[in-house]
Structures are given as C-alpha cells and as structure tokens.
C-alpha positions in Angstrom: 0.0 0.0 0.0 2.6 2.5 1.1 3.8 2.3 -2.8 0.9 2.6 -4.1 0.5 6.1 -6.4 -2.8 8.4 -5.0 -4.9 7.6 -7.5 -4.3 3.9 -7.4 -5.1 4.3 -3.1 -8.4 6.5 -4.3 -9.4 3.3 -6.7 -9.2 1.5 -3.4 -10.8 3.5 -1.6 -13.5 3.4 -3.8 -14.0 0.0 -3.8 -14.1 0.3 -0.4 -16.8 2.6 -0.1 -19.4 0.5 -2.6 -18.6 -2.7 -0.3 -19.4 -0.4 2.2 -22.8 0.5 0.3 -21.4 4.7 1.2 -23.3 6.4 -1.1 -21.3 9.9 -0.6 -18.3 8.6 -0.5 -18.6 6.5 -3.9 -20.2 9.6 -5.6 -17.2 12.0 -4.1 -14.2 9.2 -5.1 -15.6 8.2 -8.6 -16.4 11.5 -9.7 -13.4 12.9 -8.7 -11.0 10.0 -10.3 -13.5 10.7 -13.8 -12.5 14.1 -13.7 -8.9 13.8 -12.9 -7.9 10.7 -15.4 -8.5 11.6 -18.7 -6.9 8.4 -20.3 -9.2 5.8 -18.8 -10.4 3.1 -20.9 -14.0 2.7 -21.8 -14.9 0.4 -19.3 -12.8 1.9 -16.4 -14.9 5.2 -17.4 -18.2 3.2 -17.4 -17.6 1.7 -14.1 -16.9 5.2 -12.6 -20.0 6.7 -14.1 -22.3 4.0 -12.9 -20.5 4.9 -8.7 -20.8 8.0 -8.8 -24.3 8.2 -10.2 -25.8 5.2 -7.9 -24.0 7.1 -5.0 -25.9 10.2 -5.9 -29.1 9.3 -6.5 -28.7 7.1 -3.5 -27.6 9.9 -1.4 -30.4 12.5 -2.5 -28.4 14.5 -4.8 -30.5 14.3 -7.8 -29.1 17.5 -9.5 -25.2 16.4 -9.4 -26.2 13.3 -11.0 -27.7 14.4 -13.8 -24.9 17.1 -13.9 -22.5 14.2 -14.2 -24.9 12.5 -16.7 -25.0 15.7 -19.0 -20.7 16.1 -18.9 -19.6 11.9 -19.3 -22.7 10.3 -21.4 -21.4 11.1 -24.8 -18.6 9.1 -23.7 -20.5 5.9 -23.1 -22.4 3.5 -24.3 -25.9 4.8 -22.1 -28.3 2.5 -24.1 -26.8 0.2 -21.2 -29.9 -0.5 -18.8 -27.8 0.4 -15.4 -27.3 3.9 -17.3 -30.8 4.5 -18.3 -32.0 3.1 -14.7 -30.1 5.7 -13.0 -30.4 8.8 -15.4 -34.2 7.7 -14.8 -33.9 8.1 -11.1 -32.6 11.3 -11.3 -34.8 12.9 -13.2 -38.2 11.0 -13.8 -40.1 13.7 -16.0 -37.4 14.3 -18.3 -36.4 10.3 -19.1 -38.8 9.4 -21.9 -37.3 12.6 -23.3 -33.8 12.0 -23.0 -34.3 7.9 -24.4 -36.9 9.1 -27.4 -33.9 8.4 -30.0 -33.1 4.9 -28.6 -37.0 3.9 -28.1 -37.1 5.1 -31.7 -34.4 2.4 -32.9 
C-alpha cells in the first residue's frame, strides 16, 4: 500500500466505499477520479460513471447526477440498462425525453 501512487489508493478507496454501500463517499471518489484521469479506458470510465451516479441518486443528490450525466454520457455507451435506470432516477419527468432516440431504434 505504502507504494501505491494516489490515484491507485483512491481506486481503493472506492471500492471500499461501494462494499461499504457509502453512497457519498462513492459519488465524491468516482467523480473525482473521472475528472482527474483523462486516459481511462472505456470500461474503467463506465464503471466510474455507474459509482458515482448510484452514490448520488442514492444519497439524495438528484441535481449532481444528472450534472455528471449531461458532462460523461457522450462518452458511453448509455443505451446500457444500469445507465438508463439511474439517469431515470434522477430525473423522472425528463427520461422518456432523453431515451426518445433509442426507443425510436
């Protein structure tokens, strides 16, 4: 651990907070770490994106999700279910609007 770079302790430390079901904690870490690491595979990116919004709609913070949701989606593939499922949770009204173009498929 001690020779561990920060970022690779934060990845820790995230996983750490979503055994821990911390819904704060995983928002604050995996938000963070999307905005700091700009070279992250697509997957790695995904998994952070899928934290930090389950931490914030789990923790009441509807807004910051779909804040998060409107900066990383066009860098995922959101016609995943989890993705749709959470933006969904964030902001009911506005969900059959922002899916119309994959319903449409």
């Amino acid at each position: 651990y001690p020779y561990l770079q920060d970022y690779q302790r934060r990845w820790l430390a995230l996983f750490q907070a979503v055994g821990a079901r911390n819904a704060p904690r995983m928002a604050e870490i995996s938000a963070s770490l999307l905005a700091e690491q700009r070279t992250l595979v697509a997957d790695a990116r995904e998994y952070l994106l899928l934290a930090a919004l389950t931490g914030y709609v789990a923790s009441g913070a509807k807004p910051k999700a779909l804040e998060l949701w409107g900066s990383y989606s066009p860098s995922v593939r959101v016609t995943r279910p989890a993705f749709r499922l959470l933006r969904c949770h964030a902001d009911p009204a506005g969900c059959g609007k922002a899916f119309r173009a994959y319903a449409e498929r």
